[in-house]
C-alpha positions in Angstrom: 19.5 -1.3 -47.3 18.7 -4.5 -49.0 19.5 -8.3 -49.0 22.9 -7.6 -50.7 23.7 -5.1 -48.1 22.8 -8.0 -45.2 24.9 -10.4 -46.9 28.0 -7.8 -47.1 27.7 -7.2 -43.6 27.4 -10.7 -42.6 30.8 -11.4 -45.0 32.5 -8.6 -43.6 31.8 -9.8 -40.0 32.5 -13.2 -40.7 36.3 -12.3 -42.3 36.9 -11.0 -38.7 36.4 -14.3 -37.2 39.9 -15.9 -35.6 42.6 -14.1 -33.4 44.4 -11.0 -34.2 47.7 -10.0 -32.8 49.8 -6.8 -32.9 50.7 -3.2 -31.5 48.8 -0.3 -30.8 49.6 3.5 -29.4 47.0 5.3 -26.9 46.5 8.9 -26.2 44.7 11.4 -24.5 44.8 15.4 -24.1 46.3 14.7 -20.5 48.8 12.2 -21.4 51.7 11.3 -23.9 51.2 8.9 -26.5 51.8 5.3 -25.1 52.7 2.0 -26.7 50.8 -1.3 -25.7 50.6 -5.2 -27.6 46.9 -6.5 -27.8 45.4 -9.2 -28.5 41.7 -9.7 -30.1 39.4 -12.3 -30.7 36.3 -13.3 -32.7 34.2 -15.8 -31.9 31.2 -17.3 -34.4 28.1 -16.8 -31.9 25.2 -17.3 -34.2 25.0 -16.8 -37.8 24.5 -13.2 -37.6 27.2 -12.2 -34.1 30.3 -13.1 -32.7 31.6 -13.0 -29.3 34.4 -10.3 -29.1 37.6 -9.9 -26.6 40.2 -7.4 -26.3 43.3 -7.1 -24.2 45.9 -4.6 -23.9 49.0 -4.9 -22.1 52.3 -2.8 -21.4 55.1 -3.7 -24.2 58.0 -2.8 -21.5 56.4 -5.2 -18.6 53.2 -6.7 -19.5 51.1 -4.8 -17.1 47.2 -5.3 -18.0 46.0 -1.8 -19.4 42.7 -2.3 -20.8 40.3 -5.4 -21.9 36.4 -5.2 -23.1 34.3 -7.9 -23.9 31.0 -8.1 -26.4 29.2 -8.6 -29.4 29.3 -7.9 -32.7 25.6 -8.0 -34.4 24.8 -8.0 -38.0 21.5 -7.2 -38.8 19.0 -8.1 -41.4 19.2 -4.4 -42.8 23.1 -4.6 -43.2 24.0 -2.4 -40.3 26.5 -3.7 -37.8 25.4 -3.1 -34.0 28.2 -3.8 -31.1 27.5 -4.3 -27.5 31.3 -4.0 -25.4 31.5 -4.0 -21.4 34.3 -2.1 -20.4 35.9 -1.6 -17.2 32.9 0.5 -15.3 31.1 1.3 -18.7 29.0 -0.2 -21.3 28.9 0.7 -24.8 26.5 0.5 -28.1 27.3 1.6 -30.6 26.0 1.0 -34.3 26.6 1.6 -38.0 27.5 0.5 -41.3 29.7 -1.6 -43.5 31.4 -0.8 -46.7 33.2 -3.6 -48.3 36.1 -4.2 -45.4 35.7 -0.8 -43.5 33.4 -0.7 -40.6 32.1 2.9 -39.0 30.3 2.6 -35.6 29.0 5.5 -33.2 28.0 5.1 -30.2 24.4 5.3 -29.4 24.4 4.5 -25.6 26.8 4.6 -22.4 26.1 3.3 -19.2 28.5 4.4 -16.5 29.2 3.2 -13.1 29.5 5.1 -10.1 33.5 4.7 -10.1 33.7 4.2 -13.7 35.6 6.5 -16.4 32.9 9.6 -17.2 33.3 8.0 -21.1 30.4 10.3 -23.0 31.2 9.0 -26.7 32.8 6.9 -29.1 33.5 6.5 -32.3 35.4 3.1 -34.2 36.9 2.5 -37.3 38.2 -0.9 -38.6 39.5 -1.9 -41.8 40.3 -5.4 -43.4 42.9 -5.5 -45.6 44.0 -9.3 -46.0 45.6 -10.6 -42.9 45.5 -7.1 -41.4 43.2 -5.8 -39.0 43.4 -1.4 -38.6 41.9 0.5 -36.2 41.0 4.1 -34.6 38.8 4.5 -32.1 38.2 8.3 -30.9 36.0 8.7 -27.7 35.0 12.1 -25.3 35.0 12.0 -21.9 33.6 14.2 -19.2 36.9 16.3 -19.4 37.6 15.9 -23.1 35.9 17.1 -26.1 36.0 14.0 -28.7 39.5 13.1 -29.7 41.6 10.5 -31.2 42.6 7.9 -28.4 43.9 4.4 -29.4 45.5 2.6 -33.1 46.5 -0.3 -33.8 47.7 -2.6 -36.4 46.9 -6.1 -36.0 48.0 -9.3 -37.8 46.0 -12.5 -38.1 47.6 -15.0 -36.0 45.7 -18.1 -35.6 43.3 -19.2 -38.7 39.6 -18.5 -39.2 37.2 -21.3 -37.1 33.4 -21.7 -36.7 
């Protein structure tokens, strides 16, 4: 990794700034795929992180399903390193940047006593103008790695900070 790699990165991660709006589907080996809306948001934190928020909610009723919190780190080697809290968990996870697609794997879980047995992730995101992608797989204590959440997000409010 060089300087051009840091500064990729640090474009990349600042093109995600803003909130991003749209549909996703979850799944699991124990359950049929189901649909949700979400919401995310990046925050400028420094000149190398942003603050990061995710919310999931039921299309039929609204019902929460899922939020996590965090941040998003560039660093001076061009990586990208995450830090999420999640309801009983926490993840890291790190890795790399290519143009608008961002691969991370987790490195570390921390689990509370009462929290989900998550053992892995992996996420995928990809730019592609006003459109945000995503896959994120993750294993479990049951569940070998596996594909569990999409979505497709739109940018709905304009870049800031």
């Amino acid at each position: 990794m060089d300087e051009q790699d840091s500064a990729d990165a640090l474009a990349t991660l600042s093109s995600l700034v803003g909130t991003w709006r749209g549909k996703g589907t979850a799944r699991l080996p124990s359950m049929e795929a189901a649909d949700f809306a979400e919401e995310i948001r990046f925050l400028r934190r420094s000149p190398t992180s942003l603050d990061y928020w995710q919310r999931a909610v039921a299309t039929g009723d609204g019902a929460m399903l899922h939020s996590e919190s965090g941040i998003w780190r560039a660093t001076a080697a061009g990586t990208l390193e995450i830090t999420i809290a999640l309801p009983g968990a926490t993840e890291v996870s790190e890795g790399s940047v290519d143009g608008a697609s961002i691969r991370l794997e987790s490195t570390a879980i921390g689990l509370a006593a009462t929290g989900a047995k998550l053992r892995q992730t992996i996420r995928r995101y990809d730019l592609t103008g006003g459109s945000l992608t995503y896959e994120i797989s993750i294993a479990t204590a049951e569940f070998a790695l596996s594909a569990h959440i999409s979505g497709e997000l739109n940018r709905s409010e304009s870049r800031s900070g």
